[in-house]
PQR file with spaces between the fields and no chain letter, atoms N, CA, C, O and H, PARSE charges and radii, in Angstrom:
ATOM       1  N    UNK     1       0.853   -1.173    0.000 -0.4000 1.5000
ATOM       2  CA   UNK     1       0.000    0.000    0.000 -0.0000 2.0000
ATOM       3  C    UNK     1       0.890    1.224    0.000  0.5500 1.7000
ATOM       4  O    UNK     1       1.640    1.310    0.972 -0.5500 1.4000
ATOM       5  N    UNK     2       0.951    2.190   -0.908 -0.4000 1.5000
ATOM       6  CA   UNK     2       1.680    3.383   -1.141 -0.0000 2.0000
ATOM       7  C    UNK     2       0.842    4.092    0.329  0.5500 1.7000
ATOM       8  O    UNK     2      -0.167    3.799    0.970 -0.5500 1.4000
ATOM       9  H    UNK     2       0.342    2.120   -1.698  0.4000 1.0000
ATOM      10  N    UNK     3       1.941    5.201    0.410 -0.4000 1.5000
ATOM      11  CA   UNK     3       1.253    6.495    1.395 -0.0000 2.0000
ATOM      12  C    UNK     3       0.816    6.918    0.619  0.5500 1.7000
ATOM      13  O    UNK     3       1.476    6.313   -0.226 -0.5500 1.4000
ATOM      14  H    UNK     3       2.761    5.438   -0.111  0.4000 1.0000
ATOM      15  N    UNK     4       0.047    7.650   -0.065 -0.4000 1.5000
ATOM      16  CA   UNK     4      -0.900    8.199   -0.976 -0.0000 2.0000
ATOM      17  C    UNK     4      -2.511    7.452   -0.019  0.5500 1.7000
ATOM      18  O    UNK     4      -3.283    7.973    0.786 -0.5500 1.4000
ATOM      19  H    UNK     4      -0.490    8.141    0.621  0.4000 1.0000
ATOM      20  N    UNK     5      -2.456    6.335   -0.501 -0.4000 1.5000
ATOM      21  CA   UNK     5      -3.704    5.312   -0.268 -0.0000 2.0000
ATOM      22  C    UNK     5      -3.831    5.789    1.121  0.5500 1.7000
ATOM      23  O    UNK     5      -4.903    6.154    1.604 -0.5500 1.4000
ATOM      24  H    UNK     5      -1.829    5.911   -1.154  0.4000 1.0000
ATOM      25  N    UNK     6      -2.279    5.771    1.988 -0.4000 1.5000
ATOM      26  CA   UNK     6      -2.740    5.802    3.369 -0.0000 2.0000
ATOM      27  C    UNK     6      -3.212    6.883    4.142  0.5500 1.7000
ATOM      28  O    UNK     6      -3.766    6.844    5.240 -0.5500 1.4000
ATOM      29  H    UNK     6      -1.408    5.475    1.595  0.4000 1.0000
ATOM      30  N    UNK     7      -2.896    7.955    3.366 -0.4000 1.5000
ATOM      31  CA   UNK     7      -2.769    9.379    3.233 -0.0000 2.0000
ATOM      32  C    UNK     7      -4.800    9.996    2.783  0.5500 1.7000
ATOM      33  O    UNK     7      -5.573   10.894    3.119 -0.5500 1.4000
ATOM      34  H    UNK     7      -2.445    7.987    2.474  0.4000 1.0000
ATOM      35  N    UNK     8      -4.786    8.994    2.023 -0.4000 1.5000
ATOM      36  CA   UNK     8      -6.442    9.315    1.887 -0.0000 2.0000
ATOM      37  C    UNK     8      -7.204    8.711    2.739  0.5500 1.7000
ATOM      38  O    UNK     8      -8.175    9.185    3.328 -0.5500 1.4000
ATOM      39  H    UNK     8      -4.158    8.265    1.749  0.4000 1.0000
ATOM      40  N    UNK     9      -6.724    7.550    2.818 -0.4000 1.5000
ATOM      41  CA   UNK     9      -8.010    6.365    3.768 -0.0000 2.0000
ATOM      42  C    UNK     9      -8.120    7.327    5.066  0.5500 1.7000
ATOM      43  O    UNK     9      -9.236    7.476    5.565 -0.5500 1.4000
ATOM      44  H    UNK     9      -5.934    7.165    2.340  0.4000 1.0000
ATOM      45  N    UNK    10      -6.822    8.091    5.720 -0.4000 1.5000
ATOM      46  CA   UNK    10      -6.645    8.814    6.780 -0.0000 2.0000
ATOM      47  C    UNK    10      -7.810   10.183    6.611  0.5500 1.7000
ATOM      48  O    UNK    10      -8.891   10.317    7.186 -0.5500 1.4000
ATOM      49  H    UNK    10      -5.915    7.970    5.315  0.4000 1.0000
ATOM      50  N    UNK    11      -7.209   11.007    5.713 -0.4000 1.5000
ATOM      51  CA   UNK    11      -8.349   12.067    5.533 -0.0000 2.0000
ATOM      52  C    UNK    11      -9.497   12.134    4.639  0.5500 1.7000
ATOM      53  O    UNK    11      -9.859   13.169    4.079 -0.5500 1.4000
ATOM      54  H    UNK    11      -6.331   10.898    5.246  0.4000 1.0000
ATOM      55  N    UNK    12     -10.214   10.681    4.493 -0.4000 1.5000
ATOM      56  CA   UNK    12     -11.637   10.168    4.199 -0.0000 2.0000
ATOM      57  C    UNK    12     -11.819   10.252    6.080  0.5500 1.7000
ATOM      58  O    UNK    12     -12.566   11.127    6.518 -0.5500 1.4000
ATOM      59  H    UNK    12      -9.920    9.841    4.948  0.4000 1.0000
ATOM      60  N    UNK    13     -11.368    9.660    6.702 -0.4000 1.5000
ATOM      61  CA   UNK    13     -11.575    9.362    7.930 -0.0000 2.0000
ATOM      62  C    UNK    13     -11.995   10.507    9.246  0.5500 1.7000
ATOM      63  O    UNK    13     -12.818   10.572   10.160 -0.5500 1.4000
ATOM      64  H    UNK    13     -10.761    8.950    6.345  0.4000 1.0000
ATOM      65  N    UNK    14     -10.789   11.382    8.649 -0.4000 1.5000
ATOM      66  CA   UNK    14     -10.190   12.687    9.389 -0.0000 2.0000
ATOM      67  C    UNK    14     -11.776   13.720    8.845  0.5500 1.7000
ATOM      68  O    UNK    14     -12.380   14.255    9.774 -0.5500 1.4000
ATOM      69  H    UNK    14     -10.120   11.330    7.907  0.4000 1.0000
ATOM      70  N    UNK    15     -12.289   13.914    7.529 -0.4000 1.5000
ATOM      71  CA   UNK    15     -13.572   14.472    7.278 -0.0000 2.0000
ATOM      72  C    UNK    15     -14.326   14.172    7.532  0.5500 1.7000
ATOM      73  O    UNK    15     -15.159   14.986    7.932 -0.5500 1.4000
ATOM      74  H    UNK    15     -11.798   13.479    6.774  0.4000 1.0000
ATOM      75  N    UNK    16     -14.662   12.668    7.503 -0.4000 1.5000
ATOM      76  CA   UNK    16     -15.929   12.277    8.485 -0.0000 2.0000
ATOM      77  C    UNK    16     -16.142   13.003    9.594  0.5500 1.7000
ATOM      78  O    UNK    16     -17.194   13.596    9.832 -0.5500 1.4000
ATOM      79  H    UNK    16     -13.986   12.007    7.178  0.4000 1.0000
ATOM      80  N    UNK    17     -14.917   12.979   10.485 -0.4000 1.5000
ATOM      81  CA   UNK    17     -15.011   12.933   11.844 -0.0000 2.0000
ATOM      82  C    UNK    17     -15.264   14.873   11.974  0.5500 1.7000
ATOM      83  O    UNK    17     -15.870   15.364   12.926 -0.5500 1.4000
ATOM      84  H    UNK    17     -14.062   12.497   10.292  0.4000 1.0000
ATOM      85  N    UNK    18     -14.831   15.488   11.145 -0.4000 1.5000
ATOM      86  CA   UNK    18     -14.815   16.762   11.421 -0.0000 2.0000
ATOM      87  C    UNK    18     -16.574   17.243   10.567  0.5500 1.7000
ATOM      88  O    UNK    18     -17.150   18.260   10.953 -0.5500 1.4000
ATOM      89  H    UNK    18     -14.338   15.089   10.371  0.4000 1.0000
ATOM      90  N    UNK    19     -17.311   16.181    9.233 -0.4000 1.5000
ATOM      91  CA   UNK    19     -18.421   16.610    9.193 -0.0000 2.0000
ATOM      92  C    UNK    19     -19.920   15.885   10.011  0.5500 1.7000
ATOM      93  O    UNK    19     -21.102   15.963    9.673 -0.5500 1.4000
ATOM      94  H    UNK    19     -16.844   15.355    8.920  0.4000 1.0000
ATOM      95  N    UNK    20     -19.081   14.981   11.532 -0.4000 1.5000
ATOM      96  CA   UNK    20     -19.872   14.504   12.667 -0.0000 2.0000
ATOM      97  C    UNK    20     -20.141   15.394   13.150  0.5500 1.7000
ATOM      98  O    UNK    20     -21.331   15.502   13.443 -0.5500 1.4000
ATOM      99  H    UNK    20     -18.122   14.918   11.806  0.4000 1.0000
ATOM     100  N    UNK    21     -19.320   16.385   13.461 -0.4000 1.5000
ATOM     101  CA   UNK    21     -19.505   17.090   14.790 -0.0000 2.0000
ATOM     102  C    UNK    21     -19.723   18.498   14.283  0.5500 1.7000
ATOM     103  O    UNK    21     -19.882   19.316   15.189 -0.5500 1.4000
ATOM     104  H    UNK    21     -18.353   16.297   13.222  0.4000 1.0000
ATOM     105  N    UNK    22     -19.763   18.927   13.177 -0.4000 1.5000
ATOM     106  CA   UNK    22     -20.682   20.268   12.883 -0.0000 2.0000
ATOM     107  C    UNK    22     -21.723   19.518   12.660  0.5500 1.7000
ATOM     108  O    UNK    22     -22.645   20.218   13.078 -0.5500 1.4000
ATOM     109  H    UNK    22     -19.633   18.263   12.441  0.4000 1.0000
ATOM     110  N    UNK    23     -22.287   18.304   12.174 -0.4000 1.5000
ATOM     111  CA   UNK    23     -23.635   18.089   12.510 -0.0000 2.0000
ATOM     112  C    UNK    23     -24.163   17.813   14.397  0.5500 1.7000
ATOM     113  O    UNK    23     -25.128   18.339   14.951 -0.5500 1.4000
ATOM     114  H    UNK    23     -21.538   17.735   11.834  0.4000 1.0000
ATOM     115  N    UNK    24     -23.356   17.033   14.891 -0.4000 1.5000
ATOM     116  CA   UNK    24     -23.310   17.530   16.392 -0.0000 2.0000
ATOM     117  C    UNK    24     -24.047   18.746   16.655  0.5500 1.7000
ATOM     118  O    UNK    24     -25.241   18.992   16.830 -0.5500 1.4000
ATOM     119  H    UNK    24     -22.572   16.605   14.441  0.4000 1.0000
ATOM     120  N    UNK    25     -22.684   19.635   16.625 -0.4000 1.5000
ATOM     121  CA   UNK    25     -23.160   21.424   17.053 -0.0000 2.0000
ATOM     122  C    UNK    25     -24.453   21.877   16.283  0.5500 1.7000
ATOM     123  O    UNK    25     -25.319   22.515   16.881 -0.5500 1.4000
ATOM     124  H    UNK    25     -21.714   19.435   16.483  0.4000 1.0000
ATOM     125  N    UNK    26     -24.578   21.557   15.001 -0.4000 1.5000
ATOM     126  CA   UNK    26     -25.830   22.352   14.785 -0.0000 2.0000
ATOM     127  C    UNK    26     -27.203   21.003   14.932  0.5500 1.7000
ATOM     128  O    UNK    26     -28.230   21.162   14.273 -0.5500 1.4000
ATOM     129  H    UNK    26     -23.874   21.039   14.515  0.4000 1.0000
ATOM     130  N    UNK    27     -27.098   20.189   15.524 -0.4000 1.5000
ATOM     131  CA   UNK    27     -28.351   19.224   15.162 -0.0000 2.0000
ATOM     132  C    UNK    27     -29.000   18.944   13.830  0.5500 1.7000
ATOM     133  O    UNK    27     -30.155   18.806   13.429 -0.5500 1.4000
ATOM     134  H    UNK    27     -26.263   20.060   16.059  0.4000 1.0000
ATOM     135  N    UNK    28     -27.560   18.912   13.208 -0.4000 1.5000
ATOM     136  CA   UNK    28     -27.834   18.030   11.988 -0.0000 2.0000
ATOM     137  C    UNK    28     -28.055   16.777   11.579  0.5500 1.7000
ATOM     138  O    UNK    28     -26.979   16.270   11.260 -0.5500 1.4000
ATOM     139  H    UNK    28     -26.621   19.024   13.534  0.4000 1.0000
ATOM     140  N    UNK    29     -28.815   16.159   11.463 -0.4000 1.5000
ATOM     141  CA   UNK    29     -28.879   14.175   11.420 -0.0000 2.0000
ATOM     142  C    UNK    29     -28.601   13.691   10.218  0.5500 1.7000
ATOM     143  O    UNK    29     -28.280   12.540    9.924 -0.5500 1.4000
ATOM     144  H    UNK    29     -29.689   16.571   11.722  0.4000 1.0000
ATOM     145  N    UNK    30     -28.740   14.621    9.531 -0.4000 1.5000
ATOM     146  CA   UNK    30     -27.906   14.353    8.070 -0.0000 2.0000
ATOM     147  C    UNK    30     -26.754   14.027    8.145  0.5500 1.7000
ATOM     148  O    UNK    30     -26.229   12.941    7.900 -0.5500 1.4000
ATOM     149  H    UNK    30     -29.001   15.556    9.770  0.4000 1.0000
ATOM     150  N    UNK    31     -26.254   15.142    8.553 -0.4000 1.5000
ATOM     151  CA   UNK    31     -24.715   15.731    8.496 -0.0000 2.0000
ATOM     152  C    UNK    31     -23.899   14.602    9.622  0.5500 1.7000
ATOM     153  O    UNK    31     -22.972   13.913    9.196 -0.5500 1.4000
ATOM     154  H    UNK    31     -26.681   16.024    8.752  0.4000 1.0000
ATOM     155  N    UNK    32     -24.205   14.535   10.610 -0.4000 1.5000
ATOM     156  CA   UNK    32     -24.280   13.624   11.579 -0.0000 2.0000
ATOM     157  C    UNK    32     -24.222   12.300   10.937  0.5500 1.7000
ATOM     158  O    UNK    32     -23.053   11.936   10.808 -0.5500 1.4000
ATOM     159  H    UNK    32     -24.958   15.095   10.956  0.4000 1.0000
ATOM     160  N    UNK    33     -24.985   11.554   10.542 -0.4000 1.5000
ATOM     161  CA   UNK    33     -25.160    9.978    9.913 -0.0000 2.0000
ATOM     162  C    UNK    33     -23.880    9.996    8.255  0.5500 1.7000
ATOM     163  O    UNK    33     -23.094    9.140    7.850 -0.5500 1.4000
ATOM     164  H    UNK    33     -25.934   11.849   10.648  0.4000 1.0000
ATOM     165  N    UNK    34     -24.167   11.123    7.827 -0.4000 1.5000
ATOM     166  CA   UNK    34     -22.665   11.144    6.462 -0.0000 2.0000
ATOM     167  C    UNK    34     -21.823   11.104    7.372  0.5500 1.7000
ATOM     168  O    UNK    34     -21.367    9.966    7.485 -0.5500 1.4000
ATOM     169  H    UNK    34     -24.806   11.819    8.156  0.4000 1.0000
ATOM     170  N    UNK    35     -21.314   11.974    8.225 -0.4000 1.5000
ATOM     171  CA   UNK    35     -20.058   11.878    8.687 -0.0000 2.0000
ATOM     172  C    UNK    35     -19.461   10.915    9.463  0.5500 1.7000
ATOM     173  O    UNK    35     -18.263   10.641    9.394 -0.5500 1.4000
ATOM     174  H    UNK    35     -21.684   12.898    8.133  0.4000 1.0000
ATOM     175  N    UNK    36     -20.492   10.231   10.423 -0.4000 1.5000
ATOM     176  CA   UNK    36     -20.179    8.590   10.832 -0.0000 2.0000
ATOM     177  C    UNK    36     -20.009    7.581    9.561  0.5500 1.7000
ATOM     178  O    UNK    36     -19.242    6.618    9.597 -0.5500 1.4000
ATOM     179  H    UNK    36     -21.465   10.454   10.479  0.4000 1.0000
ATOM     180  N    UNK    37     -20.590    7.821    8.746 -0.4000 1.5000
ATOM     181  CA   UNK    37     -20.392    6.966    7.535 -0.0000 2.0000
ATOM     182  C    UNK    37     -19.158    6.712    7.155  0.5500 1.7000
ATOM     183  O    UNK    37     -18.571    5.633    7.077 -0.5500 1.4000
ATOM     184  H    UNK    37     -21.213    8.603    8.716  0.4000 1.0000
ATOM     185  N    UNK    38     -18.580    8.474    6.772 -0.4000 1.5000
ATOM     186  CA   UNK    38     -17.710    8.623    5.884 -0.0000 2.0000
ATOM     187  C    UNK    38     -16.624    8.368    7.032  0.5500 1.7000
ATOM     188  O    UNK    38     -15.538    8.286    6.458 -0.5500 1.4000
ATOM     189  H    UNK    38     -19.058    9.350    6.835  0.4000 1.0000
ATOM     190  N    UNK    39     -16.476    8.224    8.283 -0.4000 1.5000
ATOM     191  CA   UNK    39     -15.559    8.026    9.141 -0.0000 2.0000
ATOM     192  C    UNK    39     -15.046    6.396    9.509  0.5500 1.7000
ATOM     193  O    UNK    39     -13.908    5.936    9.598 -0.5500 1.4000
ATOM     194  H    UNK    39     -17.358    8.291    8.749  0.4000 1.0000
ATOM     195  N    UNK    40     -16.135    5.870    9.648 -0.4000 1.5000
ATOM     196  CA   UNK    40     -16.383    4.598    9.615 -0.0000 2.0000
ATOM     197  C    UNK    40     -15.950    3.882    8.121  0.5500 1.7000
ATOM     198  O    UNK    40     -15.657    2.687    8.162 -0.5500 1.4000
ATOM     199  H    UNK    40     -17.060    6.244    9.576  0.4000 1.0000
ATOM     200  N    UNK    41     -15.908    4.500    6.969 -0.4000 1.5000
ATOM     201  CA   UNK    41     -15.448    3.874    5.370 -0.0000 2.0000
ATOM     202  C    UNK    41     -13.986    4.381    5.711  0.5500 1.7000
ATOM     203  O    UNK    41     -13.192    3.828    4.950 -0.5500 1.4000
ATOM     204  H    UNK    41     -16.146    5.470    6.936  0.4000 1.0000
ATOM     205  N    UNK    42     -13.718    4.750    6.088 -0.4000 1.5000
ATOM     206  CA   UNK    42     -12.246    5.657    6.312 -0.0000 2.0000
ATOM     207  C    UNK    42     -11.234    4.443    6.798  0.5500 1.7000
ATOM     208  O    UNK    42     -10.206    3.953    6.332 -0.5500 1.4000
ATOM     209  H    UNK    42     -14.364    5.200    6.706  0.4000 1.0000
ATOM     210  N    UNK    43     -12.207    4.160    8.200 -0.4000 1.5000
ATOM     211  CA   UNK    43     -11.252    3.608    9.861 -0.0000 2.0000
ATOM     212  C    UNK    43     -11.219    1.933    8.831  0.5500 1.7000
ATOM     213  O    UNK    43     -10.170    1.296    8.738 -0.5500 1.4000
ATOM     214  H    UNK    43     -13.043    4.558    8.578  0.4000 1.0000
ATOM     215  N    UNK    44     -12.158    1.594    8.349 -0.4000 1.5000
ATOM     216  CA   UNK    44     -12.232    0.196    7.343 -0.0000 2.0000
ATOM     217  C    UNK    44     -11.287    0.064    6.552  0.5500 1.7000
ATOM     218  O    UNK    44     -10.407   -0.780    6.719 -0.5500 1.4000
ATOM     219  H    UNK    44     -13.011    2.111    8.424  0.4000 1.0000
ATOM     220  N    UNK    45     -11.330    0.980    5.447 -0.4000 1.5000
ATOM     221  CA   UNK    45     -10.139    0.465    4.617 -0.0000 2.0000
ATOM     222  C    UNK    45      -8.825    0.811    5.515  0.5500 1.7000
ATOM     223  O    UNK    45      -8.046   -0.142    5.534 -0.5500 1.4000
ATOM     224  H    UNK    45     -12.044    1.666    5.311  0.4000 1.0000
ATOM     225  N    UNK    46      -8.363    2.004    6.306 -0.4000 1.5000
ATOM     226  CA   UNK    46      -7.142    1.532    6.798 -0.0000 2.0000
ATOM     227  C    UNK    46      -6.730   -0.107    7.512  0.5500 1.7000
ATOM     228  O    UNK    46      -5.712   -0.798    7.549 -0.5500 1.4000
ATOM     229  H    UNK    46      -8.996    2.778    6.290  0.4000 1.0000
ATOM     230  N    UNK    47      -8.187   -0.241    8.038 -0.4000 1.5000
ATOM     231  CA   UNK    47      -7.610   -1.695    8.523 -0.0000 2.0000
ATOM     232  C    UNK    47      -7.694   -2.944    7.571  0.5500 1.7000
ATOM     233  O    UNK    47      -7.419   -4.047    8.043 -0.5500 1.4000
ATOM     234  H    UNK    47      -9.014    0.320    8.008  0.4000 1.0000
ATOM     235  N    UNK    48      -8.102   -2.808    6.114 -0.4000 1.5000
ATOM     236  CA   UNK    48      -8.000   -3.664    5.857 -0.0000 2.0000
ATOM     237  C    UNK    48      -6.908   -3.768    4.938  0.5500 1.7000
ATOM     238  O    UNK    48      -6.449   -4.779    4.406 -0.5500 1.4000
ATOM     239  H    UNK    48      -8.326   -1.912    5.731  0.4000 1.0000
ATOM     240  N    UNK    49      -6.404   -2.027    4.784 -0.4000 1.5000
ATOM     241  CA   UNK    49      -4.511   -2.165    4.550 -0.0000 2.0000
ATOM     242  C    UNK    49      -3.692   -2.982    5.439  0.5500 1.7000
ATOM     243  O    UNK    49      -2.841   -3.789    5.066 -0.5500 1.4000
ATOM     244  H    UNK    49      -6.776   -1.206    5.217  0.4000 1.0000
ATOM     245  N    UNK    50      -3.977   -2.741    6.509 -0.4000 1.5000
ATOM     246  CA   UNK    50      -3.041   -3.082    7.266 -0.0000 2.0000
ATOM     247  C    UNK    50      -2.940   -4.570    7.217  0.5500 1.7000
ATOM     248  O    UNK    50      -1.877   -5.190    7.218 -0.5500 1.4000
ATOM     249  H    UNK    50      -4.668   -2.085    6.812  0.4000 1.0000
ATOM     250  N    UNK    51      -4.204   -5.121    7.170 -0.4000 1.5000
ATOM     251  CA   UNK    51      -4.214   -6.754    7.148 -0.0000 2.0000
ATOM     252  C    UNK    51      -3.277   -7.030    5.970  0.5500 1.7000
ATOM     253  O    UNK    51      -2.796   -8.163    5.969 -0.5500 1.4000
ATOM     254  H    UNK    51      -5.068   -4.617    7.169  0.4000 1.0000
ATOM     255  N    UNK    52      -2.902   -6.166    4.903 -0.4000 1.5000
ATOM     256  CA   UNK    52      -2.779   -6.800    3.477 -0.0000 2.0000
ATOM     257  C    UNK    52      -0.919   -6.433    3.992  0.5500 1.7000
ATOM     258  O    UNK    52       0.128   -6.913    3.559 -0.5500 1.4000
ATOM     259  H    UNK    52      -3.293   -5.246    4.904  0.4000 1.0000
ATOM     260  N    UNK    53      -1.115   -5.661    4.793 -0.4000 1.5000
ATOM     261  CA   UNK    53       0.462   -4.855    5.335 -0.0000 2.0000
ATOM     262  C    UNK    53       1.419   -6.132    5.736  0.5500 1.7000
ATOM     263  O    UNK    53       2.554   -6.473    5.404 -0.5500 1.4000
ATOM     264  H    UNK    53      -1.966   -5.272    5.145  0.4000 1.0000
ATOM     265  N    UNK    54       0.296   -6.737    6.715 -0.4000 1.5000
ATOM     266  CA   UNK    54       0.532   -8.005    7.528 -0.0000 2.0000
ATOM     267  C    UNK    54       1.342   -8.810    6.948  0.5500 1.7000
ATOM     268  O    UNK    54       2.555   -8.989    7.053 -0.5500 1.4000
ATOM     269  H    UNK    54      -0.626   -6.460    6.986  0.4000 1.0000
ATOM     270  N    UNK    55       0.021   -9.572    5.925 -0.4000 1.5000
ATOM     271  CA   UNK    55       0.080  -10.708    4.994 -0.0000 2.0000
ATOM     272  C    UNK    55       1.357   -9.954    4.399  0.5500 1.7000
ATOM     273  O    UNK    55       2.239  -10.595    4.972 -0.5500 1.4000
ATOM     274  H    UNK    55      -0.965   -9.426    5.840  0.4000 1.0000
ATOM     275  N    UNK    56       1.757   -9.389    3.934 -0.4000 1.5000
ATOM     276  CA   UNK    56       2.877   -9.018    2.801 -0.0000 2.0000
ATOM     277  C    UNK    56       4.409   -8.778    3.507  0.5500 1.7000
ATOM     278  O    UNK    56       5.432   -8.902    2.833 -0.5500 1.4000
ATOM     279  H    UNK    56       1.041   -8.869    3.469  0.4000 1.0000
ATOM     280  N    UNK    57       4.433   -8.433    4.894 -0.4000 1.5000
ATOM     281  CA   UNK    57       5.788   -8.635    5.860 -0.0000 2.0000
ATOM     282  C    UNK    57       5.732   -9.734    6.210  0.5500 1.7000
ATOM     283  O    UNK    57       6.555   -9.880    7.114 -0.5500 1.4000
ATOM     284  H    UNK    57       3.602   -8.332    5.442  0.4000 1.0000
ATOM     285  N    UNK    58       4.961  -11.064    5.906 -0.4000 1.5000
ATOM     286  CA   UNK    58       5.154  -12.277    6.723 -0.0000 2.0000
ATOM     287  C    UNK    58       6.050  -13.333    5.292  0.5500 1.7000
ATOM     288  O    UNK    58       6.428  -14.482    5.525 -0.5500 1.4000
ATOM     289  H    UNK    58       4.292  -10.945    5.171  0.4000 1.0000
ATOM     290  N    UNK    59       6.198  -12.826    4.246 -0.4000 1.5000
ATOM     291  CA   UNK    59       6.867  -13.519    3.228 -0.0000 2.0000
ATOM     292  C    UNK    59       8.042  -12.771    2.989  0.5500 1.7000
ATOM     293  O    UNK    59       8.845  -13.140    2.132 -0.5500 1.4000
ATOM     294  H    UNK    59       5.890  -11.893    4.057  0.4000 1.0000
């Protein structure tokens, strides 16, 4: 996995989390449910780099 990939999966992750919590502050449930989404698609593919990170330092 290049840093690029890791570099996005991070700030897919990093925007979620920052468009949670202006839905937070303003009682947005929209904004709120995208941004758990998009935080949650984020925190996923980093870990399923890492599994592939794994598998690929064990040969």
């Amino acid at each position: 996995m290049g840093a690029d990939e890791k570099f996005e999966n991070k700030a897919e992750e990093l925007k979620g989390r920052a468009k949670a919590a202006v839905g937070d502050a303003t009682d947005n449930e929209q904004w709120q449910a995208e941004g758990r989404a998009e935080q949650a698609k984020g925190a996923l593919k980093q870990a399923g780099e890492k599994v592939k990170d794994a598998f690929r330092s064990d040969k």
